[in-house]
Structures are given as C-alpha cells and as structure tokens.
C-alpha positions as CSV (number, residue, x, y, z in Angstrom):
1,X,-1.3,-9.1,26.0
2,X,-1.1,-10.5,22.2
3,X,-2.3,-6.6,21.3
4,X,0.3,-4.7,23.4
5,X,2.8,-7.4,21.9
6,X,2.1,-6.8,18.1
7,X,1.5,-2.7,19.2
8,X,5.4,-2.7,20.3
9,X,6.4,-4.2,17.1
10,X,5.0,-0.8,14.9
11,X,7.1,1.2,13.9
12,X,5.4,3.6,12.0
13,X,1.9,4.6,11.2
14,X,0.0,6.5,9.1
15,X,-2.3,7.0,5.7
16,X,-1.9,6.0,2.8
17,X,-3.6,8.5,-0.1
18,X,-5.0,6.5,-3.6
19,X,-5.8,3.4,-4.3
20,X,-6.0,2.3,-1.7
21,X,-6.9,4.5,0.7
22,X,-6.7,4.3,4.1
23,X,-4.7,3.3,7.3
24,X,-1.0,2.3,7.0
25,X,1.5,0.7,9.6
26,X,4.7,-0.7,9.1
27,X,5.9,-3.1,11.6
28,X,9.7,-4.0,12.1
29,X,10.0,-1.8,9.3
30,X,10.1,-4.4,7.1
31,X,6.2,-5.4,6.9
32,X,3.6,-3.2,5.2
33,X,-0.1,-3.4,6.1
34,X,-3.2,-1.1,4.9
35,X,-6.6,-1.6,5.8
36,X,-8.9,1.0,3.9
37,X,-10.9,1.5,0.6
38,X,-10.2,0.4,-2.8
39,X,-11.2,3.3,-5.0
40,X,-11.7,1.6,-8.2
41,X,-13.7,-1.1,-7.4
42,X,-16.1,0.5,-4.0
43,X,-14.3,-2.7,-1.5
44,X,-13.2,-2.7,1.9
45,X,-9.1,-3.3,1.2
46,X,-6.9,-4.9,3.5
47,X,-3.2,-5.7,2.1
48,X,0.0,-7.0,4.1
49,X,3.7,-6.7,2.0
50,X,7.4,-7.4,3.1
51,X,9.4,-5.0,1.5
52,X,12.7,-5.8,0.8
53,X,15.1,-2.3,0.7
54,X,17.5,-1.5,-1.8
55,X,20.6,0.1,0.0
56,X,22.1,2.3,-2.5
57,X,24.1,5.5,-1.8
58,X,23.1,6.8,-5.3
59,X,19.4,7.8,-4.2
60,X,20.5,8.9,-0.8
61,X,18.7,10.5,1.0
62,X,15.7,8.5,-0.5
63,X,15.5,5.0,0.0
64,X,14.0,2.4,-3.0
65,X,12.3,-0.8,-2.1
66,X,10.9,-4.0,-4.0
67,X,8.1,-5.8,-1.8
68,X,6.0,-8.8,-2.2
69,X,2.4,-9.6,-0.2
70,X,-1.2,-10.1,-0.9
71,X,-4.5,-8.5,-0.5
72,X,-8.1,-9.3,0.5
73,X,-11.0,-7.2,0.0
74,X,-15.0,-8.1,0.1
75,X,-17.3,-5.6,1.4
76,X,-18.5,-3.5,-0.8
77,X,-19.3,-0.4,0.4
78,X,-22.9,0.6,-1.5
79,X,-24.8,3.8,-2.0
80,X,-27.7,4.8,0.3
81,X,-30.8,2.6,0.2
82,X,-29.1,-0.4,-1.3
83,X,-27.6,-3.1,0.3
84,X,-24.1,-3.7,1.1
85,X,-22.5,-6.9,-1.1
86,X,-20.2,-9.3,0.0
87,X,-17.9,-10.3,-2.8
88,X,-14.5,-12.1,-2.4
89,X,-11.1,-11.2,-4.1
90,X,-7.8,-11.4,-3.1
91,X,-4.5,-12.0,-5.2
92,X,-0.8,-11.1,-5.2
93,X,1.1,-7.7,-4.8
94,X,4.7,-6.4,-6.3
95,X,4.7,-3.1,-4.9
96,X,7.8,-0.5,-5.9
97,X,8.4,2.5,-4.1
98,X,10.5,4.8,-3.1
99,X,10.4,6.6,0.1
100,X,11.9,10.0,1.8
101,X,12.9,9.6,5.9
102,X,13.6,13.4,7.2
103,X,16.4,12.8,9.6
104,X,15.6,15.7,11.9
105,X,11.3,14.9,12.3
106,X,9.8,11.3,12.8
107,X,8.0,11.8,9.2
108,X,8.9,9.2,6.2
109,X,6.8,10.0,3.0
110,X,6.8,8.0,0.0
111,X,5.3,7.4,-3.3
112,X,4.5,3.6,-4.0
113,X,3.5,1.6,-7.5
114,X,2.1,-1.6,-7.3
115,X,1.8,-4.1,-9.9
116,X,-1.7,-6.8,-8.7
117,X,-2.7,-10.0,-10.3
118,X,-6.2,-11.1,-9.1
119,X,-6.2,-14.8,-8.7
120,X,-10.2,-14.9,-6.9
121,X,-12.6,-14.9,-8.7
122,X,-10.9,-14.0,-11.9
123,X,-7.7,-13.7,-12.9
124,X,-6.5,-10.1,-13.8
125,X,-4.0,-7.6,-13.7
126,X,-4.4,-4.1,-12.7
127,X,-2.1,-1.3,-10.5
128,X,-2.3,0.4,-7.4
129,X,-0.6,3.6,-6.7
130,X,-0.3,5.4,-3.5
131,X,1.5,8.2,-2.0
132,X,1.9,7.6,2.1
133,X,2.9,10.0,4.8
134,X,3.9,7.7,8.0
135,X,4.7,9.1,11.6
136,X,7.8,7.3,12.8
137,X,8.0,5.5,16.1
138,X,11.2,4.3,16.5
C-alpha cells in the first residue's frame, strides 16, 4: 500500500544521460531522484533534490530552477574477475537547470549542472552534468 502510495505521487519519469546516468523520477514535481551510475568514479549513484522553480516570463517556454539535495553512492561496479568494493560517499548537491515542457506531448527535456561538495570520506568539490528526457504523468 506504502508502494502504490509513493507510485501516485510521480509525476514524471525517465533517464537521465551523464554523470550520472541512470533512472530519473520527479515526484510532486518538486522532488528529483536518480538512481544510476556515476561515470567518473565506477559507483552505484543514488541522489534525491528539491528543486525550487524560477517563474520568469523571460525564458518562457523554458523553465529555470535552483535545487538543493544530497547524494549516496558505494558500490563500485568492477571489471570482470575482480571483486566488487564497497566504499562510502555521500555529500551535498546545488544542481541548476533549465528545462523544456512541450505543451502538446507529455515530454519535459532538460539540461542540468550541478555543483557537489563531498563531505564522506573526503571533502571535495567536483560537478555533475546531465541532460534528462522525462515522460510526464500528470
């Protein structure tokens, strides 16, 4: 019941292509999960942002957006023969996007940048950048 709850609350879904790369849903279109692979470093990814819109009539019809969240990855994934490691990270996300909803087909694509500081194990800073094509539900 928990599952069909949390499944009603999507409101898109789709991939996200770069680093990360992998599955993205938006829920309440307002929250921004991916669950995939992190490129650069080889880890299982799994990253959760509230993205706060910027209504502005001057980038009509694309929409802008400032988010904060965090990330988790561990498991790295490791080349034939050798076995898999399980290493810890996580820190904090600012991603910035913008993002292009067609009005006449359920499709939103955007392009996101996101500025990461590592806080486990080290502290770091690096980006992420994405582009994302999302089916729309609602």
């Amino acid at each position: 019941m928990l599952t069909a709850i949390l499944l009603s609350q999507v409101s898109a879904a789709g991939v996200a292509v770069g680093s990360p790369l992998g599955i993205a849903i938006v829920i309440n279109d307002n929250f921004r999960a991916v669950g995939g692979w992190n490129i650069n470093r080889g880890y299982i990814y799994l990253s959760l942002d509230r993205d706060f819109y910027l209504n502005s009539t001057t980038l009509h019809p694309m929409d802008a957006y400032i988010g904060f969240g965090g990330y988790i990855s561990g498991i790295n994934v490791a080349p034939p023969g050798q076995p898999a490691q399980l290493d810890l990270y996580f820190g904090i996300r600012i991603p910035l996007g913008l993002e292009y909803d067609f009005s006449d087909i359920p499709i939103r694509v955007g392009l996101e940048a996101t500025p990461v500081v590592g806080i486990f194990p080290t502290t770091d800073i690096y980006m992420f950048a994405d582009i994302y094509f999302l089916f729309r539900f609602k």
